[in-house]
N, C-alpha and C positions, 0 to 999 in steps of 0.2 A: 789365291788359296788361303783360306784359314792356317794361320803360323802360331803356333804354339813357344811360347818360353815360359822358362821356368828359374828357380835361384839360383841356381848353380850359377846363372852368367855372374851374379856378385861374388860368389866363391873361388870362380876361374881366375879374374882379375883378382883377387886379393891371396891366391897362392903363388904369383909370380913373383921375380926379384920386383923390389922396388925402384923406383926410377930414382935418378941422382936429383939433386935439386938444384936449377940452372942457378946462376949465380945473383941473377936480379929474378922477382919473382912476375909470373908473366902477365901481362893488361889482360883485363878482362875482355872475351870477345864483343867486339863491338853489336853485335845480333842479340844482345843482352840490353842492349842501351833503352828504357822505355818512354813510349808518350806522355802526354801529359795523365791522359784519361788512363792508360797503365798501372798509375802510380798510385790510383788510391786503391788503398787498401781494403781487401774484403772483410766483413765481419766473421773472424775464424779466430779460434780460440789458439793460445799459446802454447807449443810443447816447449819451447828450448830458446832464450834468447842468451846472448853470448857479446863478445869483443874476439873478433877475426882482422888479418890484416888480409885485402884483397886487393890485390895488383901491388897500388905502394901508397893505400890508404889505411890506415886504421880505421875499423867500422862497424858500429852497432848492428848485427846480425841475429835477425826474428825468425824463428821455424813456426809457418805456422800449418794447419792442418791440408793447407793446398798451398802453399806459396814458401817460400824462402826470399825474405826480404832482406837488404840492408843498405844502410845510409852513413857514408861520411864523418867520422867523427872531427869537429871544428872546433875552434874556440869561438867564446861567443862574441857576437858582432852586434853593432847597432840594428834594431829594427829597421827592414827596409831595405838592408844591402841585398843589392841585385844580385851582386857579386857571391857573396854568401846562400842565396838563396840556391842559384847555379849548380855551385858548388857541392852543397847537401844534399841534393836530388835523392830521392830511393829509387831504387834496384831492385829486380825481381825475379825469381826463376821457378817456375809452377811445377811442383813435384812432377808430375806425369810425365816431366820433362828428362827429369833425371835419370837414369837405366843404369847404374852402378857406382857406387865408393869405394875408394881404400884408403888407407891411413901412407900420409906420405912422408918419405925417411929421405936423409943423404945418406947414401952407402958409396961406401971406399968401395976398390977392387977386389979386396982381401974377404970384402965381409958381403957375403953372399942372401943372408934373411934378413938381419937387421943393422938399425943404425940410429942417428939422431933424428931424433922427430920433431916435423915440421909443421903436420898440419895433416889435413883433408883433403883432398881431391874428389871431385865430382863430375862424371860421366856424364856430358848431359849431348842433348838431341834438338840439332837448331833447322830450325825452316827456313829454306833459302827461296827463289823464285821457282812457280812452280811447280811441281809436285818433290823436287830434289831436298832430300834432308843429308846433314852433315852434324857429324859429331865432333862434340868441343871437351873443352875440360875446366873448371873453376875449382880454382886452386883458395882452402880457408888456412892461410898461417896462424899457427900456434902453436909453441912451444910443451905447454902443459901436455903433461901425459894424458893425466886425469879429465882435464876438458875436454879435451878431444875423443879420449873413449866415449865421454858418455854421447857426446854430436854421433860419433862412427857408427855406437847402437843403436840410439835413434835412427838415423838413417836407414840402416840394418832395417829395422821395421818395417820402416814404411816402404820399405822394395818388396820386404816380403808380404807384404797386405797386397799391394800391386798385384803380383803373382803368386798365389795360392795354390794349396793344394785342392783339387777339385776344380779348380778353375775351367777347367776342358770342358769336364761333364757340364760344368752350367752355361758354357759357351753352345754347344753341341744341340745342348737341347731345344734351347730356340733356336740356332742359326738357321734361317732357310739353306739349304744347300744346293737346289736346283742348279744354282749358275755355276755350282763346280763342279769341278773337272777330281778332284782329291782334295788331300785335306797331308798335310805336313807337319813332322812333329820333330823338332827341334832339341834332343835333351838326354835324358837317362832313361833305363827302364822303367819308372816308374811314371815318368812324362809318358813314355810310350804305350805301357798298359794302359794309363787312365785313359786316352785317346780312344784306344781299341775299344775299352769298355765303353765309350761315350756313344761313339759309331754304332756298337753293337745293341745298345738300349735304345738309340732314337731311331734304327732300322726295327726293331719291334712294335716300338708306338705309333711306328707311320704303317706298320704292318696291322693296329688296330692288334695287337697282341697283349697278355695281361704280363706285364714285367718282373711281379714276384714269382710266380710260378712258371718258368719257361722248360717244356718237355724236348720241341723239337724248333729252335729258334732261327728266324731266318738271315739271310744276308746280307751282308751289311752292305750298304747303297753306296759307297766309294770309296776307293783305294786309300791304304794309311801310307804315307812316305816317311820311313826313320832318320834322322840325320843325327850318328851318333855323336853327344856329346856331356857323357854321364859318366861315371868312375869305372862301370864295367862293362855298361853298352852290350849284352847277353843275347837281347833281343836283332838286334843290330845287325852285330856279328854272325851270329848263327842263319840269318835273313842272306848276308850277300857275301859270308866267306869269310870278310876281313871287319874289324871296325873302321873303315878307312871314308873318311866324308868328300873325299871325292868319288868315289865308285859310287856311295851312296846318295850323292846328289844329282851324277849323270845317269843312272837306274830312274830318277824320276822325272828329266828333264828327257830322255828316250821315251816315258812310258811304258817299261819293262812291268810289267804285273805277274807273280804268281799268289796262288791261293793256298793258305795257309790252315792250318788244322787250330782251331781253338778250345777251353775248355769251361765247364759253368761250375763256379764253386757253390754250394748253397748248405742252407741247415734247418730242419724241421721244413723243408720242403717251399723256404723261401729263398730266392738267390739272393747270394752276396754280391759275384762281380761275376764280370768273363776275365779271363784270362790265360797263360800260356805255361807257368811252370810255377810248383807247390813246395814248400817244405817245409816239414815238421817235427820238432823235435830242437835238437841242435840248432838245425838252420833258423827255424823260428827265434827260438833265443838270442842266440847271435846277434839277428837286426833288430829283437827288443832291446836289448843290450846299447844296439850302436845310438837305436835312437834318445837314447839319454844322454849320450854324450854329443851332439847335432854341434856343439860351439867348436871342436874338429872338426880338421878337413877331413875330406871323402876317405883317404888312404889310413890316418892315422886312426880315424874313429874305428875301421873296418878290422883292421889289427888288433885295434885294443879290445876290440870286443870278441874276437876269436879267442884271444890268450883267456881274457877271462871266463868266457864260457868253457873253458879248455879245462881250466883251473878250477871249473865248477859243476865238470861232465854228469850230469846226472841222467837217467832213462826213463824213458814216458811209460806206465801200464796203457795196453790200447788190444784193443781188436780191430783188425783191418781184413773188411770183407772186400773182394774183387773180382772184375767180371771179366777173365782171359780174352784176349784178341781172338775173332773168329775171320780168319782169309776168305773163308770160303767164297764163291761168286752169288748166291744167290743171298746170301746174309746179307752181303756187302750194296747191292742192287737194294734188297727191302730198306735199310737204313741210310741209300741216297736219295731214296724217295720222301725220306723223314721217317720211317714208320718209329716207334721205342725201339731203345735198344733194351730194355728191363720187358721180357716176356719170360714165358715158361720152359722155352725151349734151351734159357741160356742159362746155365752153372753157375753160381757164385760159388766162391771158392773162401775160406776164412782162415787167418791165421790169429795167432793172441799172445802175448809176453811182451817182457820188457824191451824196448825199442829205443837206441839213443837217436837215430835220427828215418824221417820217411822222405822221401822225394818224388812226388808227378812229376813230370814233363812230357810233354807235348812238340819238344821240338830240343833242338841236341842241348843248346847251352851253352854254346862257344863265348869264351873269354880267357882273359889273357892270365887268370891262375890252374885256366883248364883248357888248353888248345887243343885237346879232344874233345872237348864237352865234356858237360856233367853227366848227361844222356848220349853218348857217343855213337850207340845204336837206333836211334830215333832219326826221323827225318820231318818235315816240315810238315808235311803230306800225307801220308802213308795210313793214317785213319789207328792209329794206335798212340796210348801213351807208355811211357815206360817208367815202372814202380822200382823202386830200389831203397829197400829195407837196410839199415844196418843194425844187427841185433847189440842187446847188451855184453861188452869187453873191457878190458881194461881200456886205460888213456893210453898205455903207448901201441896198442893194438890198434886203436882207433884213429892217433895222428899218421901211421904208416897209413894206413885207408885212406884219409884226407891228402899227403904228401903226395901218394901214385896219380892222383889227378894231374898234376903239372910235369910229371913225366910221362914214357911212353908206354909204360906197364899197366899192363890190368889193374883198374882201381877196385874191380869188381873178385878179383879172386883172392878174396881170404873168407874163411871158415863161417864167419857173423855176418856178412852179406850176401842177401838174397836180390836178387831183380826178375823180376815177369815185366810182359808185355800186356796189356791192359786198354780194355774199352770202358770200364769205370770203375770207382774207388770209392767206398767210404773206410773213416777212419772215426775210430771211437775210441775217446779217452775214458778209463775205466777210473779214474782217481778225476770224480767229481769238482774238487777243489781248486784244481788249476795248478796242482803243484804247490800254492801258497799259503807261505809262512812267512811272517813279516817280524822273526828271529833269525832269520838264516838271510846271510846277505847272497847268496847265488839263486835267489827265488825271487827277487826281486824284477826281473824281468816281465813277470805274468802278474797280469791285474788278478783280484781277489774272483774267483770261480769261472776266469778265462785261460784258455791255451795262445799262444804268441805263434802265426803260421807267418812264414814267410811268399807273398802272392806278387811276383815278379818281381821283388823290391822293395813291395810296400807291404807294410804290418799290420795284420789281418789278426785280430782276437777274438775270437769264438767259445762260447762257454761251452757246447757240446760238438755233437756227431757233425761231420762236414762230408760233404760228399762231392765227387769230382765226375764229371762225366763229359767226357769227350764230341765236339761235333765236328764232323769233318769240313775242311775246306770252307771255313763260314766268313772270313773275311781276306779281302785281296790286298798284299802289304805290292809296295815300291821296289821289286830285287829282281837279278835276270834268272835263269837257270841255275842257279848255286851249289848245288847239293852234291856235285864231282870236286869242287873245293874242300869239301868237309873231311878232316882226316880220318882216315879208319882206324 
């Protein structure tokens, strides 16, 4: 199956305690040791040469744009010594090889984040007989703070060049997929949206369909399997109940399938993505916010950017037209056949004023600041999304609103919160400018004549009208029957 990773595996390991440092520092693994013809070195330019101690040599250590080299450092000897030449050999470990760093400390009992710093440690991925691969670790001693940050950065980079964002989509797009069976995705929401959208675009191109303008888009050609392992895992959770990675790896290893309801974001009538849950306002800000601060871990950035959007509550001017849920059996029948949902027969409905926060969703929203969901009335299926307005109120009117999420009271019943149930959405911001003034530091979030939407995750900026519209059942995720899990 096509396996999806993403950054987070270098952020996972480097939020853990740090390891003690054994008392002698450990050989390099032998599976490292190279040929002759290994050892010359490619023409590739230099990022970072340095002095590391590795194993119990001091040694001239080369980063270079594919390889990490290093050699021995000796005193010099007569031309010719065998002995010497031996000795000197270079060394080599080919980026691609590596899969995560963290910077490595001895820590006492007592001292739980930090301690004296040692050095680098490197994740890396050895080939053994066979098809069997085994993971090692190469350890660079150094004392300096300052050397070593900049190697950890470095490093830092080039993991995350390795795995990008968008990565999926351009995988997706050429993979042939005939020989699978599904497709697995390893990560957070935003790993997992991309995926979705990836599936969902190269099911329309193999469908001979035009990709910016999709009315009635078809099915995506193989099941997505979630394996949560992202900060809040939304999608995940709401998929099989719990975020728990065993349930949701034996869901895929059964072949457990249900079909899930998705929805198409788009603007002047071209799409932006598919996706599963929207917010606007607040929420959008928020993750503009977080994404400035990325050099935070997942937990503290997600904090710091609430308090400050908190601290900087402002309200969107908008008008938000909507097209009511229709149960009926014969609506229901024309629109699984594909037909539009936008005829003459069906109501839009408008509302207008100041709005601190909008939210779509298409499926509840389970996570662990909201074990009812965000959407607590939504279900996976059910061919509706649920709207939930909160009007303009004070801040402490609004953190009670936000607070009832995480317990078990109506987050929905105070006076500035409206919710309908909904088969599609647009939203129109009436303050052209995007909010921005680049005198005020709480506007900082939105680029100059765009809005900051939050789209499962990932930060979606649009300079106007967005529109949301619902299609049912269009792609089959990895979960069993779930939906008697989900709290009321």
């Amino acid at each position: 199956m096509p396996w999806r990773r993403r950054r987070n595996r270098v952020s996972a390991l480097e939020g853990g305690r740090e390891e003690e440092a054994p008392p002698e520092a450990a050989a390099v693994p032998s599976a490292l040791l190279t040929s002759p013809q290994q050892t010359e070195a490619a023409a590739e330019r230099i990022l970072l040469r340095g002095i590391f101690e590795i194993g119990r040599d001091s040694c001239d250590v080369v980063l270079g744009e594919r390889a990490l080299r290093w050699r021995p450092i000796q005193p010099e000897r007569p031309a010719g010594d065998s002995k010497y030449d031996l000795l000197s050999k270079e060394e080599f470990i080919e980026l691609k090889d590596i899969f995560s760093v963290k910077l490595k400390r001895r820590c006492s009992v007592k001292q739980q984040r930090s301690g004296t710093l040692l050095g680098i440690t490197l994740f890396i991925c050895l080939k053994k007989e066979q098809n069997k691969l085994k993971n090692s670790t190469l350890d660079l001693i150094n004392l300096s703070e300052d050397h070593c940050d900049i190697w950890f950065r470095q490093f830092k980079k080039i993991l995350a060049v390795m795995e990008y964002e968008g990565h999926a989509l351009s995988l997706l797009k050429e993979c042939e997929l005939q020989g699978f069976d599904g497709v697995v995705c390893v990560g957070g929401d935003g790993s997992a949206s991309e995926v979705a959208h990836a599936l969902l675009l190269r099911a329309q191109k193999n469908a001979g369909m035009e990709t910016d303008r999709i009315l009635t888009p078809v099915r995506a050609q193989l099941p997505l399997g979630l394996i949560p392992a992202g900060s809040t895992n939304v999608l995940a959770h709401s998929l099989h109940g719990v975020p728990h990675v065993i349930t949701a790896t034996l869901h895929i290893i059964m072949g457990h399938v249900q079909l899930v309801d998705v929805c198409t974001f788009s603007t002047a009538g071209k799409l932006l993505r598919f996706g599963f849950s929207a917010m606007f306002g607040f929420g959008g800000r928020t993750l503009a916010l977080a994404e400035k601060y990325r050099w935070m871990s997942p937990n503290q950035r997600r904090d710091f950017a609430v308090v400050k959007a908190l601290a900087n509550l402002k309200a969107e001017d908008c008008e938000i037209s909507f097209l009511p849920f229709n149960s009926s059996d014969d609506v229901q029948e024309r629109r699984a056949q594909g037909s539009p949902k936008s005829d003459c027969n069906d109501q839009w409905q408008m509302i207008q004023g100041q709005f601190l926060n909008v939210s779509i969703m298409a499926i509840p929203c389970l996570c662990s600041v909201a074990p009812r969901g965000l959407a607590p009335n939504t279900r996976l299926n059910n061919g509706s999304m649920a709207l939930i307005i909160a009007r303009n109120t004070s801040r402490p009117e609004f953190i009670k609103h936000l607070k009832r999420y995480a317990s078990v009271k109506n987050q929905f019943n105070f006076p500035f919160v409206e919710t309908y149930t909904v088969e599609e959405v647009k939203v129109h911001p009436r303050n052209n400018t995007g909010g921005y003034n680049p005198e005020e530091e709480e506007d900082e979030t939105a680029s100059e004549n765009c809005f900051p939407w939050n789209v499962d995750g990932d930060l979606m900026e649009v300079a106007s009208e967005v529109h949301i519209r619902l299609h049912p059942r269009l792609i089959s995720l990895y979960g069993g029957s779930m939906e008697e899990m989900i709290p009321k």
